[in-house]
PAFIMI-342215 format. One record per residue (C-alpha): residue number from 0; residue in one letter; x, y, z. Coordinates in Angstrom, 3 decimals, padded with zeros to 6 digits. Example, Ala and Ser with C-alpha at 12.3 -4.5 7.8 and 13.67 -1.06 7.14 Angstrom:
+--------+-------+----------+----------+----------+
: sedren : votor :       xx :       yy :       zz :
+--------+-------+----------+----------+----------+
:      0 :     A :  012.300 : -004.500 :  007.800 :
:      1 :     S :  013.670 : -001.060 :  007.140 :
+--------+-------+----------+----------+----------+
//
This chain:
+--------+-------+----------+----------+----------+
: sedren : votor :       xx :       yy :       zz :
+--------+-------+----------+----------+----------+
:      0 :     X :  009.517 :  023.689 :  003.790 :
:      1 :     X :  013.287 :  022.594 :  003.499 :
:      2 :     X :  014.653 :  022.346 :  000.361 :
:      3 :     X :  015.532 :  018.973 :  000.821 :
:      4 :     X :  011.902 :  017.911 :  000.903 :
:      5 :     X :  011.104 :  018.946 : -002.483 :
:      6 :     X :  013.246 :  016.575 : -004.589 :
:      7 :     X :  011.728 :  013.317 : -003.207 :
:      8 :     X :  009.032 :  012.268 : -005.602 :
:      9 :     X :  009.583 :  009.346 : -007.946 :
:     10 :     X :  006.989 :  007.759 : -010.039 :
:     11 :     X :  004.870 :  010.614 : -009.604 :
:     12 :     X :  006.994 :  011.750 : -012.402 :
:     13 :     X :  007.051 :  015.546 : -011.505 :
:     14 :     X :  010.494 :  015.306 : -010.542 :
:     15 :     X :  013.432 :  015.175 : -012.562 :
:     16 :     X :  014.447 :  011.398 : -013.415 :
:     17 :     X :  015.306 :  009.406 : -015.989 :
:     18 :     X :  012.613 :  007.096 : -017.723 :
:     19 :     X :  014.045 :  003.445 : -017.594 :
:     20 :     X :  015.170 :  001.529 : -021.007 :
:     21 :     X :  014.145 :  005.106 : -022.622 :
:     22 :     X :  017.918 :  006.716 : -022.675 :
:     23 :     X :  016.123 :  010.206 : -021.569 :
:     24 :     X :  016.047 :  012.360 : -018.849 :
:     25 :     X :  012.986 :  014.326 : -017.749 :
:     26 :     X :  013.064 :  018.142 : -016.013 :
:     27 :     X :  012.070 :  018.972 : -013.091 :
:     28 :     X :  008.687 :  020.944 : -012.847 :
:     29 :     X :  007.671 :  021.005 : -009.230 :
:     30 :     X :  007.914 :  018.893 : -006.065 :
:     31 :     X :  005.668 :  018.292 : -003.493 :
:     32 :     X :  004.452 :  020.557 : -000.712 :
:     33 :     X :  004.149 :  020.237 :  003.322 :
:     34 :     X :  000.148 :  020.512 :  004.212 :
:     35 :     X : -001.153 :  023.017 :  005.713 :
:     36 :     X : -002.813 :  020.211 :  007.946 :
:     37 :     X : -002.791 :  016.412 :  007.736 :
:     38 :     X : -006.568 :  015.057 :  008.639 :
:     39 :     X : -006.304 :  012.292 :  011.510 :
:     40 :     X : -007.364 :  008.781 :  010.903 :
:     41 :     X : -010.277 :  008.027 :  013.023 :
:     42 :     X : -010.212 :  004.250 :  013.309 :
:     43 :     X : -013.322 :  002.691 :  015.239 :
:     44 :     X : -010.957 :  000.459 :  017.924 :
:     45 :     X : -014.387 : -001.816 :  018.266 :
:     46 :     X : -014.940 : -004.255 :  015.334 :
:     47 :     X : -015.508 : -007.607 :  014.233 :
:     48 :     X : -012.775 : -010.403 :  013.683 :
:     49 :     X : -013.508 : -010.156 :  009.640 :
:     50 :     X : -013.801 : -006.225 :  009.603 :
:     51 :     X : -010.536 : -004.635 :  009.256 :
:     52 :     X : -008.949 : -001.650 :  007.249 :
:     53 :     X : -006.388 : -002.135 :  005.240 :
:     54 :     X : -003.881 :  000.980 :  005.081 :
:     55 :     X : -000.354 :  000.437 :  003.923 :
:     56 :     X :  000.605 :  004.236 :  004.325 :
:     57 :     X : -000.077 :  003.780 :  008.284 :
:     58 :     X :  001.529 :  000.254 :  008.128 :
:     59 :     X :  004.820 :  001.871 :  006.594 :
:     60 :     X :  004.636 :  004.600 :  009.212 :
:     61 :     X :  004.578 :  001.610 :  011.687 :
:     62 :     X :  007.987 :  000.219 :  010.775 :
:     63 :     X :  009.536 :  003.138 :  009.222 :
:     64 :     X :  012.450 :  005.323 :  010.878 :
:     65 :     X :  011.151 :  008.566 :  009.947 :
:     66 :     X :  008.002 :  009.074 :  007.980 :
:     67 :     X :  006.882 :  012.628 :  006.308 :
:     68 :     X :  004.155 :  013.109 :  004.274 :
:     69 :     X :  003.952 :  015.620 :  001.450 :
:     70 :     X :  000.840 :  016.463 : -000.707 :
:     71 :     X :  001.369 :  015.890 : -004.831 :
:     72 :     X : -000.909 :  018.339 : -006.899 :
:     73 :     X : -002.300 :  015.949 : -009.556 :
:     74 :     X : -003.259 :  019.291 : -011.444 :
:     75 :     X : -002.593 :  022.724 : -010.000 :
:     76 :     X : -003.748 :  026.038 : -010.910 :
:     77 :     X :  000.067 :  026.951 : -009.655 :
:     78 :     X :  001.453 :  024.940 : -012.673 :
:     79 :     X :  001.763 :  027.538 : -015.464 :
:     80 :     X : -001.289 :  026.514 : -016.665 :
:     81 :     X : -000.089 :  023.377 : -018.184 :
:     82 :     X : -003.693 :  021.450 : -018.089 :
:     83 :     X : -004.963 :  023.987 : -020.603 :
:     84 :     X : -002.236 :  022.177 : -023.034 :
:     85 :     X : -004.345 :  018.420 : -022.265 :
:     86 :     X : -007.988 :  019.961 : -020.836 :
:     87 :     X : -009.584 :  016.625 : -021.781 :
:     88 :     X : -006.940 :  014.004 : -019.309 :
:     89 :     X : -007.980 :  012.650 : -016.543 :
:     90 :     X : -004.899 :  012.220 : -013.829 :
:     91 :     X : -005.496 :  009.799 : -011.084 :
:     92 :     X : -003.376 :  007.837 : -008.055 :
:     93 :     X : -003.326 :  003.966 : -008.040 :
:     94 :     X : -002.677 :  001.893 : -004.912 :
:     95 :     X : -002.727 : -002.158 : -005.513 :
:     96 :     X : -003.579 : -003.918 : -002.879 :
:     97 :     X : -001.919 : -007.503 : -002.766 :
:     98 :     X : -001.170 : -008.379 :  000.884 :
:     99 :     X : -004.653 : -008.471 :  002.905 :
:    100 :     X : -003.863 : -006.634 :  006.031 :
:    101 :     X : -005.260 : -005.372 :  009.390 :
:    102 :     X : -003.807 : -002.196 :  009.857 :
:    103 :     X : -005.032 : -001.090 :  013.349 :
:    104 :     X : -004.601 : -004.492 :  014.966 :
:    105 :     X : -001.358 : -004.499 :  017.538 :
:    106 :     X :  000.345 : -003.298 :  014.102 :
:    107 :     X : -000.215 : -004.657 :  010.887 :
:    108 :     X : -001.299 : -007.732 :  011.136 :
:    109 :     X : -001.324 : -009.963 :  007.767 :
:    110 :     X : -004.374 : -012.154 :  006.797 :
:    111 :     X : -003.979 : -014.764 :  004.837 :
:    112 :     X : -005.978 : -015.237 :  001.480 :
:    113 :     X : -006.803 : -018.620 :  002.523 :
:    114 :     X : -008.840 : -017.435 :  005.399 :
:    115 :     X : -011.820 : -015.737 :  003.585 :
:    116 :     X : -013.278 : -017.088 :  000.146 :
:    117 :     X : -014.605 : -013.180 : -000.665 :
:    118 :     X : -014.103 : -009.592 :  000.023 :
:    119 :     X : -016.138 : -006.874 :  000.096 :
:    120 :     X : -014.850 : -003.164 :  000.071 :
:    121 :     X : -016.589 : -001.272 :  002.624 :
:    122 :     X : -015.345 :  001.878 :  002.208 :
:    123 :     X : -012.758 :  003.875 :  000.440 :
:    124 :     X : -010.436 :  006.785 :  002.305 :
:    125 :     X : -008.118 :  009.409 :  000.893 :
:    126 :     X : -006.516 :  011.620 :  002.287 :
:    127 :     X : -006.563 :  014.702 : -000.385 :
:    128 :     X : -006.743 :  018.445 : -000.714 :
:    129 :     X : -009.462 :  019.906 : -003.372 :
:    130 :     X : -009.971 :  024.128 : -004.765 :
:    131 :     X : -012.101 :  024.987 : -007.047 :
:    132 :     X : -011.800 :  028.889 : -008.506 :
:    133 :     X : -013.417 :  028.224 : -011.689 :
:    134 :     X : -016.857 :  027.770 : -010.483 :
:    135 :     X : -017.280 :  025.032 : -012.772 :
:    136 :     X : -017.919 :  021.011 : -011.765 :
:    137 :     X : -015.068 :  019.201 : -010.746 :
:    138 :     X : -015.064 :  015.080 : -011.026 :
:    139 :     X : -013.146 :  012.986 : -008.375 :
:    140 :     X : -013.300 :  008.912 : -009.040 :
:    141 :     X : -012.991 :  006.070 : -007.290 :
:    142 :     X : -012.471 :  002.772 : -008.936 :
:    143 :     X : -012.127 : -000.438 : -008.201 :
:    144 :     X : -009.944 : -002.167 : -011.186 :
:    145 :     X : -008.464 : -005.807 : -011.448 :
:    146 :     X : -005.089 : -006.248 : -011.308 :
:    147 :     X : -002.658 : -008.507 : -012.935 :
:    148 :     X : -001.125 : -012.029 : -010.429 :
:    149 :     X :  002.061 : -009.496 : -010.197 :
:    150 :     X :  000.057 : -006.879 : -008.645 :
:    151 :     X :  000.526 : -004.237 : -011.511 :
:    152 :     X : -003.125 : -002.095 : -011.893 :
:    153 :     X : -005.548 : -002.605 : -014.952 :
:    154 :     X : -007.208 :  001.431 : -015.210 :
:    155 :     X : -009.167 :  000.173 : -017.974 :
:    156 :     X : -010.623 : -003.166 : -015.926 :
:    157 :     X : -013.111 : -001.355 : -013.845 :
:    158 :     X : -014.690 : -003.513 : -011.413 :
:    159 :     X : -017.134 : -000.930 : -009.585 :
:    160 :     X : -017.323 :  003.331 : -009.563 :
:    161 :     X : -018.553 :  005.785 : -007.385 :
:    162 :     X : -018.039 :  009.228 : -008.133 :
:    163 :     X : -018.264 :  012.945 : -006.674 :
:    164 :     X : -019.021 :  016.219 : -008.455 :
:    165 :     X : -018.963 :  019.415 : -007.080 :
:    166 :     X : -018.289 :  023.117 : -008.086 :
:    167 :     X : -016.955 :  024.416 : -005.167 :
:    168 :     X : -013.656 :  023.442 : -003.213 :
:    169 :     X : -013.670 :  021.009 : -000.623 :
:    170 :     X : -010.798 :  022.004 :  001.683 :
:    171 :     X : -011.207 :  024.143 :  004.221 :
:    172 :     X : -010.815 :  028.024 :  003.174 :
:    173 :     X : -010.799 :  026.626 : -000.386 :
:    174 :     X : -006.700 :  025.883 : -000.129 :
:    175 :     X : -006.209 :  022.919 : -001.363 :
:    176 :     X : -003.217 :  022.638 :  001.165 :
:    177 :     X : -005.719 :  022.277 :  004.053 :
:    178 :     X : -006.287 :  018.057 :  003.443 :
:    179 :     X : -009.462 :  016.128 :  004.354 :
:    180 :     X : -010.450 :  012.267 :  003.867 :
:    181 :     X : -012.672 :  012.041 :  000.918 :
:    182 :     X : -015.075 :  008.670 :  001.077 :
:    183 :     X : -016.631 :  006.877 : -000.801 :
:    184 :     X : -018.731 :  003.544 : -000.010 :
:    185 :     X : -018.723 :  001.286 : -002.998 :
:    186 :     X : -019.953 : -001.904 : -001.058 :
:    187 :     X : -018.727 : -004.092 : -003.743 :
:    188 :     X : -017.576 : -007.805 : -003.114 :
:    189 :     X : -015.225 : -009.741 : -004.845 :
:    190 :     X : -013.432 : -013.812 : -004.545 :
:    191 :     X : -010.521 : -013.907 : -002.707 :
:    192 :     X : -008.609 : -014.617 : -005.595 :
:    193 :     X : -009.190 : -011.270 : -007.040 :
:    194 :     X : -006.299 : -009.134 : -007.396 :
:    195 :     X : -007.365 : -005.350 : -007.519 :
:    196 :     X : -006.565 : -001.600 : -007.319 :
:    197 :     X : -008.291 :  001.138 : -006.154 :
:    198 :     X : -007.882 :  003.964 : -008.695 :
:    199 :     X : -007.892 :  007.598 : -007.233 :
:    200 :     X : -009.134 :  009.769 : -010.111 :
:    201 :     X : -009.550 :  013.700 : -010.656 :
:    202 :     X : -010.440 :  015.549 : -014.077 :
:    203 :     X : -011.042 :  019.775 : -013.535 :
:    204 :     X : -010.288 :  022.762 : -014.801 :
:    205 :     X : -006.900 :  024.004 : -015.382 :
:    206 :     X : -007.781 :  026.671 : -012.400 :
:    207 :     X : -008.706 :  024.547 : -010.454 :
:    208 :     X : -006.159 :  022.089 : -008.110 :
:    209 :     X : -006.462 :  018.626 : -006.339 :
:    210 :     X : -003.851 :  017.113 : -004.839 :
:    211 :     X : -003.154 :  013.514 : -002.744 :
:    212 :     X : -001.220 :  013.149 :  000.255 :
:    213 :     X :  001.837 :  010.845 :  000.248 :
:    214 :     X :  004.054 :  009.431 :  002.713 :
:    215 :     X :  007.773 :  009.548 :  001.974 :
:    216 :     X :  010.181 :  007.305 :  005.147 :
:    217 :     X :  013.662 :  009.333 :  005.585 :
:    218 :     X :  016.573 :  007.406 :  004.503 :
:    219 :     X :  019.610 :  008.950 :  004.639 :
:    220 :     X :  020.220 :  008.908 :  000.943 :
:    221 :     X :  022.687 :  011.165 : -000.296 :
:    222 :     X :  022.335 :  014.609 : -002.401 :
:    223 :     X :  019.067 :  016.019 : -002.323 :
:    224 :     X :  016.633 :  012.801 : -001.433 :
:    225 :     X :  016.133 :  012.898 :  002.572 :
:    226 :     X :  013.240 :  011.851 :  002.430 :
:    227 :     X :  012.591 :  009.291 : -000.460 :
:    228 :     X :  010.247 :  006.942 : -001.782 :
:    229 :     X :  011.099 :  003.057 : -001.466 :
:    230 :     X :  008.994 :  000.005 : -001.965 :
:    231 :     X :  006.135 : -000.628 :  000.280 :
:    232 :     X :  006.522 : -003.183 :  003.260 :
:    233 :     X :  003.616 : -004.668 :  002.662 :
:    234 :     X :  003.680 : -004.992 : -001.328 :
:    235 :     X :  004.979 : -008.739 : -002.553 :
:    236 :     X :  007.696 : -008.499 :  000.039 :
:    237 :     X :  009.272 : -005.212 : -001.589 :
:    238 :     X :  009.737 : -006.533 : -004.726 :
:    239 :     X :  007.381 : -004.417 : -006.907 :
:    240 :     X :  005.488 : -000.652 : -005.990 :
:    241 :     X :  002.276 : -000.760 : -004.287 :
:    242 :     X :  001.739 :  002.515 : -005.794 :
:    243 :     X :  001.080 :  003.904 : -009.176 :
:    244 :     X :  000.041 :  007.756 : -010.765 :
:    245 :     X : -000.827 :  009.106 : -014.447 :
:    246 :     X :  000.680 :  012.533 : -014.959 :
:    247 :     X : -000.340 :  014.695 : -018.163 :
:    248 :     X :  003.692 :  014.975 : -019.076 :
:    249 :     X :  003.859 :  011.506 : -019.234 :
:    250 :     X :  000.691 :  010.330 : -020.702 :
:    251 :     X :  002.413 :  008.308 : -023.140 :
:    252 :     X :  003.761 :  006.249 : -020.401 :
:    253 :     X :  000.241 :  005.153 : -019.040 :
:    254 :     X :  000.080 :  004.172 : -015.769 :
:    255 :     X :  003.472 :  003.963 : -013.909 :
:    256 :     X :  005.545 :  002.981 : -013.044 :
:    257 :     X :  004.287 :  000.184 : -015.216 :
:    258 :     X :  005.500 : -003.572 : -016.007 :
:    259 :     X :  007.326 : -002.662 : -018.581 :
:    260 :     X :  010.149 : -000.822 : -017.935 :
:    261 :     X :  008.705 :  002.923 : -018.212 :
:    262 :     X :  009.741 :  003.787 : -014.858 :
:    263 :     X :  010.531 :  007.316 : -013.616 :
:    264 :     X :  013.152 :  008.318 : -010.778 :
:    265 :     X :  014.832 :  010.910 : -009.137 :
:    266 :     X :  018.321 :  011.210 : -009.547 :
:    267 :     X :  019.496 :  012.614 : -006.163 :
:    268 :     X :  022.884 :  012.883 : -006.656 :
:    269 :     X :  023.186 :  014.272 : -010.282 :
:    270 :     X :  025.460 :  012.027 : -012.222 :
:    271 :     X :  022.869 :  010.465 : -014.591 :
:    272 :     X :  022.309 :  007.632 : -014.469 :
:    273 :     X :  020.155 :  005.601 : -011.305 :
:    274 :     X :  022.388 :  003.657 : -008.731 :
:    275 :     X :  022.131 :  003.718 : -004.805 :
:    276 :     X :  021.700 :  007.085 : -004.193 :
:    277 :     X :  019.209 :  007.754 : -006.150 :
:    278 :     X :  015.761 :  007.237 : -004.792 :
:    279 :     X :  013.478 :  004.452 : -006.082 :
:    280 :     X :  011.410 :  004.129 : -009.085 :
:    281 :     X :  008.135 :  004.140 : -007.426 :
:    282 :     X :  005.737 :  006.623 : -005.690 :
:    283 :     X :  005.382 :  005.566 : -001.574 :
:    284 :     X :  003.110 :  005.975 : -000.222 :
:    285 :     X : -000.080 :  007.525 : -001.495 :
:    286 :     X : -002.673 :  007.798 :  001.241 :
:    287 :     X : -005.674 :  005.922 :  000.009 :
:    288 :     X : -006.580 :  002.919 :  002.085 :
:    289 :     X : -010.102 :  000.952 :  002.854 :
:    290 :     X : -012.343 : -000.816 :  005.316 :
:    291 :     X : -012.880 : -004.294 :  004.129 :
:    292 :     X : -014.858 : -007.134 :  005.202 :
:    293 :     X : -014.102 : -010.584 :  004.504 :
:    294 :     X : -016.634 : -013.838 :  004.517 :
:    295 :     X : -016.529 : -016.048 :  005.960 :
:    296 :     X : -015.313 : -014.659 :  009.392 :
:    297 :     X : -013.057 : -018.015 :  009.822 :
:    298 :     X : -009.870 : -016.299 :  009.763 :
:    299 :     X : -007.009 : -016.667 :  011.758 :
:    300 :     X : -008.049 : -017.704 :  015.114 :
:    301 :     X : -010.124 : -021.096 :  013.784 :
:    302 :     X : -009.180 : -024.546 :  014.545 :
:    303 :     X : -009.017 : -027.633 :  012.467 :
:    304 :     X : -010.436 : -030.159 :  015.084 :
:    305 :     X : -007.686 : -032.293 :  014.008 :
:    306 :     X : -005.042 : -030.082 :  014.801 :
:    307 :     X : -004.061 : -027.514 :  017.838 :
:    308 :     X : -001.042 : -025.405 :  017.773 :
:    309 :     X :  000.919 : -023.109 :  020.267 :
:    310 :     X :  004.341 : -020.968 :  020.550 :
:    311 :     X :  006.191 : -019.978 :  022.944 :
:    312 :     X :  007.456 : -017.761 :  024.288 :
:    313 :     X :  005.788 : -015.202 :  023.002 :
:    314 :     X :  007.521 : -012.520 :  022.677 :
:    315 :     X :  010.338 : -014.380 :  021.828 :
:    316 :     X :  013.943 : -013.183 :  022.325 :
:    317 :     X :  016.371 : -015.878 :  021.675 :
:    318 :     X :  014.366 : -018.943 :  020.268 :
:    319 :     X :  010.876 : -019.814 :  019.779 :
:    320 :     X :  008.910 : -023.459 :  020.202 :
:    321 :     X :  006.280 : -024.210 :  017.645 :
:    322 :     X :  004.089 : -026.971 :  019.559 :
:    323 :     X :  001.448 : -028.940 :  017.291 :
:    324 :     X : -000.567 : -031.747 :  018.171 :
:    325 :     X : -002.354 : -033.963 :  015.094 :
:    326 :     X : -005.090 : -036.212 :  016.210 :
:    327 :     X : -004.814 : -038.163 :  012.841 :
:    328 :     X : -002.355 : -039.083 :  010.312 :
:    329 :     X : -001.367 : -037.092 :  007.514 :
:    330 :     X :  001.041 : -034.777 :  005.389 :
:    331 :     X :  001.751 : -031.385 :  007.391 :
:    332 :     X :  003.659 : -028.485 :  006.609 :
:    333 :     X :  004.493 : -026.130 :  009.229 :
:    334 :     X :  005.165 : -022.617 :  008.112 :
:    335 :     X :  006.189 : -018.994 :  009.532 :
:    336 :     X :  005.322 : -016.128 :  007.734 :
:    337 :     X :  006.457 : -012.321 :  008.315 :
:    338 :     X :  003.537 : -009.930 :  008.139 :
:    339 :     X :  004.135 : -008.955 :  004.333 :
:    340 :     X :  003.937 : -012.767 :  003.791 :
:    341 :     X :  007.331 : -014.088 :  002.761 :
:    342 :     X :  007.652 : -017.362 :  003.759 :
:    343 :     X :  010.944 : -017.403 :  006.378 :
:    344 :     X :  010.404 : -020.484 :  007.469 :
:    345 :     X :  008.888 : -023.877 :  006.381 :
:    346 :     X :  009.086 : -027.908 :  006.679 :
:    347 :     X :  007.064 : -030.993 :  005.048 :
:    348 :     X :  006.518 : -034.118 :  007.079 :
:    349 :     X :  004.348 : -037.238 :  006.833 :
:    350 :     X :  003.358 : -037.832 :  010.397 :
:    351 :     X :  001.326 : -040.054 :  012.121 :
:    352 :     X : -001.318 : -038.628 :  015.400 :
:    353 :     X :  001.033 : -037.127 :  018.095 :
:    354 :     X :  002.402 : -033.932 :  019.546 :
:    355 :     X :  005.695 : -032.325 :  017.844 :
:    356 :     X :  007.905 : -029.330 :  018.851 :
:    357 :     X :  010.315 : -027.270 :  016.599 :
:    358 :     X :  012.209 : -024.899 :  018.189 :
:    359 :     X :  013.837 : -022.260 :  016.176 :
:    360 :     X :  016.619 : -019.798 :  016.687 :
:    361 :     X :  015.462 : -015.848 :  016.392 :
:    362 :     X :  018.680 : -015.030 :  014.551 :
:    363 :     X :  017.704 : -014.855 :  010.920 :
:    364 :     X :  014.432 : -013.385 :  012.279 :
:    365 :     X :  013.646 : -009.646 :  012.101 :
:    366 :     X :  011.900 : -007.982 :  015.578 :
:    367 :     X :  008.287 : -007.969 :  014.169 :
:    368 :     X :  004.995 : -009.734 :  014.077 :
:    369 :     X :  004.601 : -013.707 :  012.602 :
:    370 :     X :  002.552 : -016.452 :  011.883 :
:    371 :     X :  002.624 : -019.776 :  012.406 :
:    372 :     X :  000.329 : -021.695 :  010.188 :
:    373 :     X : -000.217 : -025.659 :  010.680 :
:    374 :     X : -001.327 : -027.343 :  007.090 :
:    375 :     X : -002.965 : -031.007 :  007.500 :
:    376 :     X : -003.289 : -032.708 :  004.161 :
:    377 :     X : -003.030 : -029.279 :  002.006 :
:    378 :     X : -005.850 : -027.730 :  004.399 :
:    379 :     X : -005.183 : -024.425 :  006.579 :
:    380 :     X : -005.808 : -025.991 :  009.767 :
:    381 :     X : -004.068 : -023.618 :  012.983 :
:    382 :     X : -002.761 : -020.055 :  012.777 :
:    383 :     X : -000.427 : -018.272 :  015.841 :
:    384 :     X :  000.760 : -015.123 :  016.258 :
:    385 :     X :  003.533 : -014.247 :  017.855 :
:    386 :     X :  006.142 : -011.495 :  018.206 :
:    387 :     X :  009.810 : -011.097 :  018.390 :
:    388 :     X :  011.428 : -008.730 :  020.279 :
:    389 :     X :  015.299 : -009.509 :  020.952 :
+--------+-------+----------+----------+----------+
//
């Protein structure tokens, strides 16, 4: 593995950094490591409208530059024995999942919260890498946990558990290197208003190593950091990290990075203190995603009888027309959203029955996927998708 690879961990907080509003920095231990094999997704390409996975490590593959993916031993029989110090912690790997997404689906493809009144989690993925030496058991958790509105994890709001025990490694040739997708099929359904986590959890002993596969998108940034963590595309438009880790160093800190300022970085070009080329203060991207299904299967492609909406064209280069036709009177809002769901676009009219046309120059617009959502009188009431591509 390059040397350059190593130093690109953040929030993981095995990497040398500086803990945010704390005035300290902390050493370097150990980096990540290139897997002996990366297991391939196998995505069923047949499903229903309101099946879908939802997979933000694929989705930032999808728009990144250049995406490598490193595996993160959460405790390693390679680390100088430093779980014997804290035999008793659990360590775990936290993705929050805020923006509802089909992954697989011409790209990811957002879905709207207003679309489904529940959602049920199918199934759980990681993609991990498990020895076991000691001979003794070995726990690996998953958990469903709430979340608070700004998407940060709650480890001690468990919504639902499933769990796997086993004495003997589960990678191939018991190398903890050679990944796999461990599942787990919690079946548990929640309101569409529920904001949650899905907690990736490991407690073993100190011989003994499990590790989680993470996706790092190559940036350019200077000193050491090729490859570097950022902010998820996905996660509340890049304002906050989509995903979170507990370390035994940094136990103190809880979960991080967390909502309060204990965040960890890599300083990538040694002067101290974090500024642009340092790499962010999150992990990105741990690979843990699900297969969800949501109820009812109205979704995107359902009409409000009142209302019927096109665009064109589609792909758009240079302009695009949003058509709408209202059979009644009423308050509308017309509104374009990117597939993160950041508003770009939006306008509130009182109209009476008739057919309207906006049309829109591409130039503030990204090439990418959008929707155009029709609103009658506060209700959802037309969806398009379109692309651009200038």
């Amino acid at each position: 593995m390059k040397k350059n690879y190593i130093f690109t961990f953040m929030a993981a907080s095995l990497i040398c950094g500086s803990v945010m509003g704390q005035g300290s920095l902390i050493e370097p231990t150990m980096g990540g490591k290139t897997p002996i094999s990366i297991p391939k997704k196998t995505i069923n390409s047949s499903k229903a409208f309101n099946q879908f996975y939802i997979d933000y490590d694929y989705g930032d593959e999808y728009l990144a530059t250049d995406y490598k993916r490193f595996i993160w031993a959460l405790n390693t029989s390679d680390s100088t024995g430093l779980m014997t110090e804290f035999p008793s912690l659990q360590f775990n790997a936290v993705v929050s999942f805020d923006s509802i997404l089909d992954s697989y689906n011409n790209g990811p493809t957002y879905i709207p919260g207003t679309d489904f009144t529940s959602i049920r989690v199918d199934s759980i993925f990681a993609a991990v890498g498990h020895s076991n030496v000691s001979g003794t058991n070995d726990t690996i958790v998953f958990k469903i946990v709430s979340a608070t509105g700004q998407g940060y994890p709650q480890p001690n709001n468990v919504l639902n558990t499933t769990t796997i025990v086993t004495n003997s490694g589960l990678s191939s040739n018991n190398d903890w290197l050679s990944s796999f997708v461990a599942t787990t099929t919690p079946n548990f359904t929640m309101s569409s208003s529920q904001k949650w986590a899905v907690v990736l959890e490991y407690k073993g002993a100190p011989a003994d190593t499990f590790g989680v596969i993470a996706g790092f998108d190559n940036l350019g940034q200077s000193g050491q950091c090729t490859y570097t963590a950022r902010k998820s595309f996905y996660f509340g438009y890049g304002a906050r990290a989509n995903s979170y880790s507990t370390w035994w160093k940094y136990k103190q800190y809880g979960t991080l990075p967390t909502s309060n300022g204990a965040n960890i970085f890599y300083d990538c070009n040694g002067n101290g203190s974090k500024d642009q080329g340092d790499s962010e203060s999150y992990i990105q991207n741990w690979a843990i995603w699900v297969h969800v299904t949501t109820d009812p299967a109205s979704g995107i492609n359902e009409l409000n009888k009142n209302v019927s909406a096109s665009v064109y064209p589609n792909p758009a280069k240079d302009l695009i027309n949003l058509v709408y036709s209202l059979n009644t009177n009423g308050n509308v809002i017309i509104n374009i959203k990117d597939i993160t769901g950041r508003t770009v676009y939006e306008k509130v009219s009182s109209l009476a029955s008739g057919t309207y046309k906006e049309t829109l120059s591409t130039d503030q617009l990204n090439d990418g996927i959008y929707f155009f959502s029709v609103y009658l009188n506060g209700e959802l009431s037309s969806v398009k998708k379109f692309t651009v591509n200038k």
